[in-house]
Structures are given as C-alpha cells and as structure tokens.
N, C-alpha and C positions, 0 to 999 in steps of 0.2 A: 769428187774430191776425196781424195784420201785423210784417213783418219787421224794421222800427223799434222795436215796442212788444217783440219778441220780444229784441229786443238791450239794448232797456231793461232789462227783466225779469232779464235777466241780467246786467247792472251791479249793478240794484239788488240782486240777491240777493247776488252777490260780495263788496258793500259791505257788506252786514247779517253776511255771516261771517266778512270782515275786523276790522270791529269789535265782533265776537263779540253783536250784538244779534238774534240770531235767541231764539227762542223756546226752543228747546232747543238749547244749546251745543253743536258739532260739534270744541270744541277738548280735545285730549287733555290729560290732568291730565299726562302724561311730559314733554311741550313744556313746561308751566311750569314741572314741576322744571327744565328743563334751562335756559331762560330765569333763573328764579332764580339756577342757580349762576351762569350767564354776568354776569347781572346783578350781582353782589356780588363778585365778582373783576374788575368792570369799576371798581366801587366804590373799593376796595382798590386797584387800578393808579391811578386816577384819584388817590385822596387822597395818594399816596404820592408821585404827579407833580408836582401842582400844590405838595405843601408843598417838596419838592426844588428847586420852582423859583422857590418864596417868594412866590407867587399865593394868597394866604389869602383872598382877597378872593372867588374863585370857589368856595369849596371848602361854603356853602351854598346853591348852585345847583345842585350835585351831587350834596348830599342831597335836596335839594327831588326832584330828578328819581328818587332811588333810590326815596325813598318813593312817589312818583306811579307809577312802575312797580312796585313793589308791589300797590298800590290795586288797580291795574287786574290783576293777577295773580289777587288775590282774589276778584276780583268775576267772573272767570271760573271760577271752580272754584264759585262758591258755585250754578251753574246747572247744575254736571252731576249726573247724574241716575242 
C-alpha cells in the first residue's frame, strides 16, 4: 500500500470513530454519562442566561440542540456490545 492510501486509511478510520460509525463502537458508555451531565448543566446555565438577559427568542434553539445531543448520545450506547 502506498503511503497516500496508507494516510488515507487512516483519516478515514479516525472519521468513522469520530463519528462513532464503525461497526462496533470504541466509545465508552462513562464518556456519555459524563457528556450527559456536562450536557444538561450547559442546559440549565444556558436557559438561565438567555432568560436573565430577556433573549426568549433563542432559548428553542437550545433545546433543539439539547435534544440533538441526546440523540446522538443514544445511538451511541445503543451499539455497545
């Protein structure tokens, strides 16, 4: 294999465990709890910001985003094995 394809190979495999589509998941179930709490305490700081600064207008962008990071939390636990 050539040293191109070999560097390829290794982007692409980086990308697949980046975003977690490998085949069987390499990501720890600890990392999401920990991701979850960071996530909902980012929540909670966030909704408490924006209404303190009378920004209502953003505060279901914020959910949108809470729940998309969730999503995507779950669908990683649902492949460990």
């Amino acid at each position: 294999m050539s040293a191109k394809n070999k560097k390829k190979s290794r982007l692409y495999k980086f990308l697949l465990y980046m975003t977690n589509n490998e085949l069987t998941t390499r990501h720890e179930i600890q990392f999401d709890i920990f991701f979850f709490v960071v996530g909902t305490i980012t929540l909670v700081a966030g909704l408490w910001y924006l209404i303190s600064k009378r920004e209502f207008e953003w505060i279901p962008f914020l959910i949108l985003e809470y729940f998309w990071f969730l999503d995507n939390a779950r669908n990683n636990r649902e492949y460990v094995k």
